[in-house]
DOBAFI-713538 format. One line per 4 residues: number of its first residue (from 1); their letters; for each residue x negated, y, z of C-alpha. Coordinates in nm, 4 decimals, decimal comma. Layout:
BEGIN
NUM) a) X/Y/Z  ... $
This chain:
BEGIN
1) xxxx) 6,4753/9,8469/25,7602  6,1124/9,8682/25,5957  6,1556/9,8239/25,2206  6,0137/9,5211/25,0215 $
5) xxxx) 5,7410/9,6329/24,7914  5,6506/9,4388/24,4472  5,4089/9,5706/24,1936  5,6508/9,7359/23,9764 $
9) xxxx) 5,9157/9,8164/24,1851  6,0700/9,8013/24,5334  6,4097/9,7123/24,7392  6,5639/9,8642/24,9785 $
13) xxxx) 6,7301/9,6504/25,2322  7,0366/9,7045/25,4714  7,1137/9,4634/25,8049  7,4956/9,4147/25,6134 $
17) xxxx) 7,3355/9,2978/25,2985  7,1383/8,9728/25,2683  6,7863/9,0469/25,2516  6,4752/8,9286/24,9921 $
21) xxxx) 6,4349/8,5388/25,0058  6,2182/8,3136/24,8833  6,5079/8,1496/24,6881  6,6430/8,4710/24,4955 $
25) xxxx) 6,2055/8,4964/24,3998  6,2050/8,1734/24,3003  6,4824/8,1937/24,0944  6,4055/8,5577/23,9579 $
29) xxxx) 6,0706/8,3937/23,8583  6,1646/8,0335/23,7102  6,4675/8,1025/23,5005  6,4242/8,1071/23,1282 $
33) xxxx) 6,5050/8,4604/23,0203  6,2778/8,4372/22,6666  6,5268/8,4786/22,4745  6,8188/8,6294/22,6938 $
37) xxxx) 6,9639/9,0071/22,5728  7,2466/9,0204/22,7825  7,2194/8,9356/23,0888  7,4850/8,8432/23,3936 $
41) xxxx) 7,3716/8,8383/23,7875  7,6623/8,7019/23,9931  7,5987/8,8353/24,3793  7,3327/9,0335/24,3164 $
45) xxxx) 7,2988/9,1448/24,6786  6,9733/9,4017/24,6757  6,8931/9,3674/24,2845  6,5901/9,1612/24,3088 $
49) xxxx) 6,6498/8,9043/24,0994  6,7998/9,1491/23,7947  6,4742/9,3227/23,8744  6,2620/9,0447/23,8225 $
53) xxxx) 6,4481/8,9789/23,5552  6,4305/9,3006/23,3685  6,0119/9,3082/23,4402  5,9963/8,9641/23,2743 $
57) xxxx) 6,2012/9,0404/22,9521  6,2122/9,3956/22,8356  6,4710/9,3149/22,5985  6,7123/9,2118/22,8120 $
61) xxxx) 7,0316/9,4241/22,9487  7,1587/9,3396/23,2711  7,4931/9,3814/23,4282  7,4715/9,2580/23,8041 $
65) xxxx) 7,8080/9,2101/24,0201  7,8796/9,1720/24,3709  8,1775/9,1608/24,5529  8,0503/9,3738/24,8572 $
69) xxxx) 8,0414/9,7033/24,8136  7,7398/9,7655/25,0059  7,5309/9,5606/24,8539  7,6196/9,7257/24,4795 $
73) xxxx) 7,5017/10,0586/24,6249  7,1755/9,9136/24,7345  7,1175/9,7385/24,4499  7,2408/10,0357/24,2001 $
77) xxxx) 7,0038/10,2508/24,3812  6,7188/10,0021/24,3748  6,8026/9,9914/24,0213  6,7893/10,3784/23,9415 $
81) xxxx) 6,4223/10,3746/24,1377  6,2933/10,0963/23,9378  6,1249/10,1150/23,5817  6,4013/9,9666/23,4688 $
85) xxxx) 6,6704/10,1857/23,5187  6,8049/10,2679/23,1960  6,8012/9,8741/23,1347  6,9881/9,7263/23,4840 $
89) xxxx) 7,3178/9,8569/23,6005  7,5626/9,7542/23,9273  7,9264/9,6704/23,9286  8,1852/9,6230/24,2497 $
93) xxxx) 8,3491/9,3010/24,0782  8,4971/8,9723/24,2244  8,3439/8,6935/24,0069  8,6899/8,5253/24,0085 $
97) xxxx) 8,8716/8,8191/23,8757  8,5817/8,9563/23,6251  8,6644/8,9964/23,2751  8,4940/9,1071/22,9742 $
101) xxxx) 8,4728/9,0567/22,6201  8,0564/9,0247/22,6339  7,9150/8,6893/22,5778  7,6222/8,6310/22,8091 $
105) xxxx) 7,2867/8,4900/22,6679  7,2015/8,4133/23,0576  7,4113/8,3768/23,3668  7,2190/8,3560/23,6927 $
109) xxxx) 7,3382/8,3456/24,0475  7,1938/8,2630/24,3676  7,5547/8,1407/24,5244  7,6458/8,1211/24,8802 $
113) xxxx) 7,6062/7,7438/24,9268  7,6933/7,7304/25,2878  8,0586/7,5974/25,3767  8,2851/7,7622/25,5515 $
117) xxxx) 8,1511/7,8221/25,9017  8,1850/8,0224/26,2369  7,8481/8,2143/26,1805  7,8626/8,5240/26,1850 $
121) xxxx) 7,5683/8,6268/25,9545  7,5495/8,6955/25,6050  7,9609/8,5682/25,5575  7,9732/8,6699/25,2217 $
125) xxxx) 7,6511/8,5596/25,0940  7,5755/8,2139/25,2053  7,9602/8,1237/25,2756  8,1415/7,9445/25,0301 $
129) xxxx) 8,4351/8,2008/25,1616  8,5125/8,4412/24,8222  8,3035/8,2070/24,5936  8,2837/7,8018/24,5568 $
133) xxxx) 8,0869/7,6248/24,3450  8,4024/7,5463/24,1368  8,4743/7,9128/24,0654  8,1594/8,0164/23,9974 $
137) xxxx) 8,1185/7,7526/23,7213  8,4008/7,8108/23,5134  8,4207/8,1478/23,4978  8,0497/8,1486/23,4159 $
141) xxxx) 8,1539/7,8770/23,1299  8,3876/8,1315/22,9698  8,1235/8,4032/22,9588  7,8316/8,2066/22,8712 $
145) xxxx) 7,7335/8,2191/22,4557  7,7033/7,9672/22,2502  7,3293/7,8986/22,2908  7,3317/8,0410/22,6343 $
149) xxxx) 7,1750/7,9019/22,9762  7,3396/7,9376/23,3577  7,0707/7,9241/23,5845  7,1514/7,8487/23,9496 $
153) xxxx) 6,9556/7,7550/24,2810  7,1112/7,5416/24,5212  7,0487/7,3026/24,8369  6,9001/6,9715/24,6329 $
157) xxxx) 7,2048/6,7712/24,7788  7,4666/6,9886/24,6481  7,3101/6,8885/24,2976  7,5004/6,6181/24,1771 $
161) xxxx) 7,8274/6,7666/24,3065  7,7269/7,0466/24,1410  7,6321/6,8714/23,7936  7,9713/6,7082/23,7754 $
165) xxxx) 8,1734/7,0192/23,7838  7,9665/7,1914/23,5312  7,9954/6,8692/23,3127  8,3879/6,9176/23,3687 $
169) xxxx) 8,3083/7,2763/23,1989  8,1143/7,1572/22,9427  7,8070/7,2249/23,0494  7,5281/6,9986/22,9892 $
173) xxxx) 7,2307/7,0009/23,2495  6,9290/7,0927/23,0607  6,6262/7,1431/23,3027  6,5849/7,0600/23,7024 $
177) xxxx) 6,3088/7,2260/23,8981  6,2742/7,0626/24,2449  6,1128/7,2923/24,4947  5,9383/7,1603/24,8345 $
181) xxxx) 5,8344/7,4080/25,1285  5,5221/7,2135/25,1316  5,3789/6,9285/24,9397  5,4685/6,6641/25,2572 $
185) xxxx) 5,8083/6,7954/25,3374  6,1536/6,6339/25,1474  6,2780/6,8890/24,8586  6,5404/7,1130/24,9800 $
189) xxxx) 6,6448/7,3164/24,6871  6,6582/7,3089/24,3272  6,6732/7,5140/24,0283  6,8857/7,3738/23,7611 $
193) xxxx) 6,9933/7,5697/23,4122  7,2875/7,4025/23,2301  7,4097/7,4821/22,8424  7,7061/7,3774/22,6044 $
197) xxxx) 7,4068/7,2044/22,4210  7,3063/6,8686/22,5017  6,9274/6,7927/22,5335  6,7339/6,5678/22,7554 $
201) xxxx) 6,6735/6,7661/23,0764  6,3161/6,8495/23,1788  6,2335/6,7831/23,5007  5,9750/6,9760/23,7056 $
205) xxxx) 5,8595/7,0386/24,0817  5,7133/7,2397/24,2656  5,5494/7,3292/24,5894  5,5691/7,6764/24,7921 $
209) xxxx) 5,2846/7,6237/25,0208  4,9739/7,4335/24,9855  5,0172/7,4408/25,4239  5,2151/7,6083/25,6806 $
213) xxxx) 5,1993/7,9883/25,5628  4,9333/7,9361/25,3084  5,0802/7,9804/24,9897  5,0025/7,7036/24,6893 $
217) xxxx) 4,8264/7,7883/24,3705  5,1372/7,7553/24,1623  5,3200/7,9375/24,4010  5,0321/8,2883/24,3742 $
221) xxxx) 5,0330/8,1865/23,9811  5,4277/8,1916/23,9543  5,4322/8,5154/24,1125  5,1299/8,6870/24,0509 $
225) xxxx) 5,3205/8,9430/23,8261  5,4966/9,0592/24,1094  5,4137/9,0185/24,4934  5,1350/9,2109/24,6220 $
229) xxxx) 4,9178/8,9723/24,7799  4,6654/9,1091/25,0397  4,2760/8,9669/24,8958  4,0469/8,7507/25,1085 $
233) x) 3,7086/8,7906/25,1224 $
Protein backbone atom coordinates (compact mmCIF):
# COMPACT_ATOMS: atom_id res chain seq x y z
CA UNK A 1 0.00 0.00 0.00
CA UNK A 2 1.27 3.47 -1.51
CA UNK A 3 2.08 5.75 1.42
CA UNK A 4 0.15 9.04 2.19
CA UNK A 5 2.36 12.00 1.65
CA UNK A 6 1.87 15.51 3.62
CA UNK A 7 4.30 18.34 3.44
CA UNK A 8 6.23 17.53 6.42
CA UNK A 9 5.89 14.10 6.78
CA UNK A 10 4.34 10.85 5.53
CA UNK A 11 2.33 7.50 6.69
CA UNK A 12 2.71 4.39 5.95
CA UNK A 13 -0.38 2.34 5.71
CA UNK A 14 -1.13 -1.48 6.20
CA UNK A 15 -4.62 -3.33 4.82
CA UNK A 16 -4.96 -4.54 8.93
CA UNK A 17 -4.74 -1.01 10.10
CA UNK A 18 -7.38 1.64 9.35
CA UNK A 19 -6.14 3.90 6.83
CA UNK A 20 -5.91 8.10 6.54
CA UNK A 21 -9.52 9.62 6.71
CA UNK A 22 -10.88 12.66 6.31
CA UNK A 23 -12.15 12.51 9.95
CA UNK A 24 -8.70 11.73 11.78
CA UNK A 25 -7.52 15.25 9.26
CA UNK A 26 -10.18 17.00 10.39
CA UNK A 27 -9.68 16.37 13.76
CA UNK A 28 -5.72 16.53 13.62
CA UNK A 29 -6.43 20.02 12.13
CA UNK A 30 -9.40 21.57 14.33
CA UNK A 31 -8.47 20.62 17.83
CA UNK A 32 -7.10 23.30 20.06
CA UNK A 33 -3.56 22.24 20.87
CA UNK A 34 -2.25 26.16 21.69
CA UNK A 35 -1.56 25.56 24.73
CA UNK A 36 -1.32 21.63 25.11
CA UNK A 37 2.39 20.13 26.45
CA UNK A 38 1.40 16.80 27.02
CA UNK A 39 -0.40 15.30 24.86
CA UNK A 40 -2.67 11.83 24.81
CA UNK A 41 -3.90 10.08 21.32
CA UNK A 42 -6.28 7.23 22.19
CA UNK A 43 -6.27 4.72 18.91
CA UNK A 44 -3.84 6.26 17.15
CA UNK A 45 -4.00 3.77 14.28
CA UNK A 46 -1.14 5.13 11.60
CA UNK A 47 -0.01 8.32 13.75
CA UNK A 48 -1.57 10.94 11.70
CA UNK A 49 -3.33 12.76 13.92
CA UNK A 50 -0.23 12.87 16.73
CA UNK A 51 1.57 13.98 13.60
CA UNK A 52 -0.53 16.72 12.83
CA UNK A 53 -0.49 17.40 16.08
CA UNK A 54 3.16 17.63 16.77
CA UNK A 55 3.58 19.99 13.27
CA UNK A 56 0.97 22.35 14.78
CA UNK A 57 2.49 22.77 18.34
CA UNK A 58 6.17 22.24 18.71
CA UNK A 59 5.87 22.28 22.30
CA UNK A 60 3.84 19.60 22.72
CA UNK A 61 4.89 15.82 23.78
CA UNK A 62 2.82 13.15 22.61
CA UNK A 63 2.20 9.71 23.87
CA UNK A 64 -0.20 7.85 21.33
CA UNK A 65 -1.86 4.33 22.33
CA UNK A 66 -3.52 1.70 20.51
CA UNK A 67 -4.66 -1.47 21.42
CA UNK A 68 -3.55 -3.29 18.13
CA UNK A 69 -0.32 -4.08 17.89
CA UNK A 70 0.03 -3.48 14.33
CA UNK A 71 -1.06 -0.37 14.16
CA UNK A 72 1.63 0.88 17.12
CA UNK A 73 4.39 -0.39 14.81
CA UNK A 74 3.13 1.62 11.93
CA UNK A 75 2.56 4.46 13.70
CA UNK A 76 6.00 4.21 15.87
CA UNK A 77 7.71 3.92 12.63
CA UNK A 78 5.83 6.76 10.98
CA UNK A 79 6.82 8.51 14.01
CA UNK A 80 10.71 7.79 13.91
CA UNK A 81 10.52 9.04 9.95
CA UNK A 82 8.80 12.16 10.78
CA UNK A 83 10.43 15.55 11.98
CA UNK A 84 9.05 14.90 14.94
CA UNK A 85 10.53 11.99 16.22
CA UNK A 86 12.20 12.88 19.27
CA UNK A 87 8.76 14.65 20.22
CA UNK A 88 5.93 11.62 19.38
CA UNK A 89 6.28 8.17 20.77
CA UNK A 90 3.86 4.74 20.44
CA UNK A 91 2.56 2.54 23.16
CA UNK A 92 0.65 -1.14 22.89
CA UNK A 93 -1.98 -0.05 25.69
CA UNK A 94 -5.75 -0.88 26.22
CA UNK A 95 -7.38 2.52 27.00
CA UNK A 96 -9.44 0.73 29.71
CA UNK A 97 -6.51 -0.66 31.50
CA UNK A 98 -3.97 2.47 30.94
CA UNK A 99 -2.52 4.03 33.86
CA UNK A 100 -0.22 6.76 34.54
CA UNK A 101 0.55 9.36 36.87
CA UNK A 102 0.80 12.22 33.84
CA UNK A 103 -1.92 14.70 33.68
CA UNK A 104 -2.84 15.40 30.08
CA UNK A 105 -3.19 19.08 28.84
CA UNK A 106 -5.12 17.41 25.68
CA UNK A 107 -6.81 14.10 25.13
CA UNK A 108 -7.84 13.38 21.55
CA UNK A 109 -9.32 10.31 20.00
CA UNK A 110 -10.98 9.51 16.90
CA UNK A 111 -13.16 6.45 18.59
CA UNK A 112 -14.69 3.60 16.84
CA UNK A 113 -18.30 4.86 16.77
CA UNK A 114 -19.78 1.98 14.95
CA UNK A 115 -21.84 -0.64 17.15
CA UNK A 116 -21.22 -3.87 17.35
CA UNK A 117 -21.67 -5.43 13.92
CA UNK A 118 -21.01 -8.51 11.59
CA UNK A 119 -18.55 -6.50 9.29
CA UNK A 120 -15.71 -7.69 8.92
CA UNK A 121 -13.55 -4.54 8.24
CA UNK A 122 -11.69 -2.39 10.39
CA UNK A 123 -13.30 -4.46 13.85
CA UNK A 124 -11.22 -2.72 16.08
CA UNK A 125 -11.35 0.68 14.80
CA UNK A 126 -14.84 1.66 13.99
CA UNK A 127 -16.46 -1.11 16.39
CA UNK A 128 -17.54 -0.15 19.62
CA UNK A 129 -16.03 -3.88 20.47
CA UNK A 130 -12.75 -3.03 23.00
CA UNK A 131 -13.84 0.67 23.39
CA UNK A 132 -17.45 2.43 24.07
CA UNK A 133 -18.10 5.74 24.36
CA UNK A 134 -18.56 5.20 28.15
CA UNK A 135 -15.02 3.92 28.64
CA UNK A 136 -13.37 6.16 26.70
CA UNK A 137 -14.82 9.12 28.66
CA UNK A 138 -13.97 8.34 32.02
CA UNK A 139 -10.82 7.15 31.79
CA UNK A 140 -10.00 10.21 29.69
CA UNK A 141 -11.70 12.28 32.78
CA UNK A 142 -9.12 10.85 35.18
CA UNK A 143 -6.18 11.79 32.98
CA UNK A 144 -7.29 15.02 31.76
CA UNK A 145 -5.62 18.33 33.88
CA UNK A 146 -7.21 20.73 35.42
CA UNK A 147 -7.46 23.25 32.56
CA UNK A 148 -7.31 20.53 30.03
CA UNK A 149 -9.55 19.86 26.77
CA UNK A 150 -10.76 16.15 25.30
CA UNK A 151 -11.27 16.57 21.84
CA UNK A 152 -13.34 13.92 20.03
CA UNK A 153 -15.06 13.43 16.50
CA UNK A 154 -18.09 11.55 16.28
CA UNK A 155 -21.30 10.75 14.01
CA UNK A 156 -23.47 14.22 14.81
CA UNK A 157 -26.26 11.88 16.28
CA UNK A 158 -24.16 10.19 18.74
CA UNK A 159 -23.67 13.87 20.15
CA UNK A 160 -26.04 14.27 22.72
CA UNK A 161 -25.57 10.70 23.97
CA UNK A 162 -22.26 11.50 23.99
CA UNK A 163 -22.57 14.99 25.93
CA UNK A 164 -24.50 13.35 28.71
CA UNK A 165 -21.93 10.85 29.67
CA UNK A 166 -19.17 13.31 29.66
CA UNK A 167 -21.46 15.62 31.82
CA UNK A 168 -21.76 12.42 34.18
CA UNK A 169 -17.73 12.83 34.26
CA UNK A 170 -17.69 16.22 34.79
CA UNK A 171 -16.99 17.39 31.76
CA UNK A 172 -18.49 20.46 30.49
CA UNK A 173 -18.93 20.80 26.58
CA UNK A 174 -17.01 23.76 25.57
CA UNK A 175 -16.94 24.09 21.68
CA UNK A 176 -19.02 22.08 18.77
CA UNK A 177 -17.75 22.13 15.22
CA UNK A 178 -20.40 20.68 12.84
CA UNK A 179 -18.90 19.38 9.65
CA UNK A 180 -21.03 18.83 6.27
CA UNK A 181 -19.59 16.79 3.17
CA UNK A 182 -20.97 19.57 1.18
CA UNK A 183 -22.75 22.76 1.87
CA UNK A 184 -26.42 21.00 0.72
CA UNK A 185 -25.96 17.72 2.42
CA UNK A 186 -27.30 17.14 6.42
CA UNK A 187 -24.12 17.28 8.92
CA UNK A 188 -22.83 13.94 9.66
CA UNK A 189 -20.08 14.43 12.12
CA UNK A 190 -18.94 16.69 14.68
CA UNK A 191 -16.04 17.82 16.54
CA UNK A 192 -16.73 18.57 20.08
CA UNK A 193 -13.87 19.42 22.96
CA UNK A 194 -15.22 19.16 26.55
CA UNK A 195 -13.33 20.56 29.96
CA UNK A 196 -13.91 20.43 33.86
CA UNK A 197 -14.46 24.25 33.21
CA UNK A 198 -17.72 25.57 32.41
CA UNK A 199 -17.99 28.21 29.58
CA UNK A 200 -20.56 28.86 27.00
CA UNK A 201 -19.73 26.52 24.10
CA UNK A 202 -18.80 28.01 20.72
CA UNK A 203 -20.40 26.72 18.02
CA UNK A 204 -18.94 26.50 14.50
CA UNK A 205 -19.48 24.65 11.01
CA UNK A 206 -18.03 23.77 8.42
CA UNK A 207 -18.08 22.49 4.91
CA UNK A 208 -15.57 19.86 3.18
CA UNK A 209 -16.44 20.50 -0.35
CA UNK A 210 -17.64 23.50 -2.07
CA UNK A 211 -19.14 20.35 -4.76
CA UNK A 212 -18.74 16.77 -5.33
CA UNK A 213 -14.78 16.34 -5.17
CA UNK A 214 -14.02 19.97 -5.27
CA UNK A 215 -12.73 20.88 -2.11
CA UNK A 216 -14.16 24.30 -0.22
CA UNK A 217 -12.04 27.27 0.57
CA UNK A 218 -12.07 26.61 4.27
CA UNK A 219 -11.46 23.19 3.69
CA UNK A 220 -7.70 24.13 1.31
CA UNK A 221 -7.30 27.01 4.15
CA UNK A 222 -7.72 24.48 7.15
CA UNK A 223 -5.26 22.32 5.65
CA UNK A 224 -3.03 24.19 3.66
CA UNK A 225 -0.15 23.47 6.20
CA UNK A 226 -0.29 20.04 5.36
CA UNK A 227 -1.86 18.26 2.21
CA UNK A 228 -0.12 18.67 -0.94
CA UNK A 229 -2.57 19.95 -3.24
CA UNK A 230 -1.82 19.53 -7.02
CA UNK A 231 -2.10 23.60 -8.63
CA UNK A 232 -4.51 24.53 -11.42
CA UNK A 233 -3.71 26.61 -13.99
Amino acid sequence: MKPFRFQQFEIHQSSDVFRVGTDAVLIGALSNVVNAKQILEVGTGTGIISLMLAQRNPNANILAIDINPEAVQISQNNFYNSPFADRVQSQHQDFKNFETEERFDLIVSNPPYFETNSSEKDILARQRLELDFSDLIQNASQLLSDEGLFSVIIPIDSEKQFTKICSDNLLCLQRKVIIKGINTSKPKRVVLEYSFQKSEVTEEYFVIEKSPRVYSDEYLELTKDFHIFKKTL
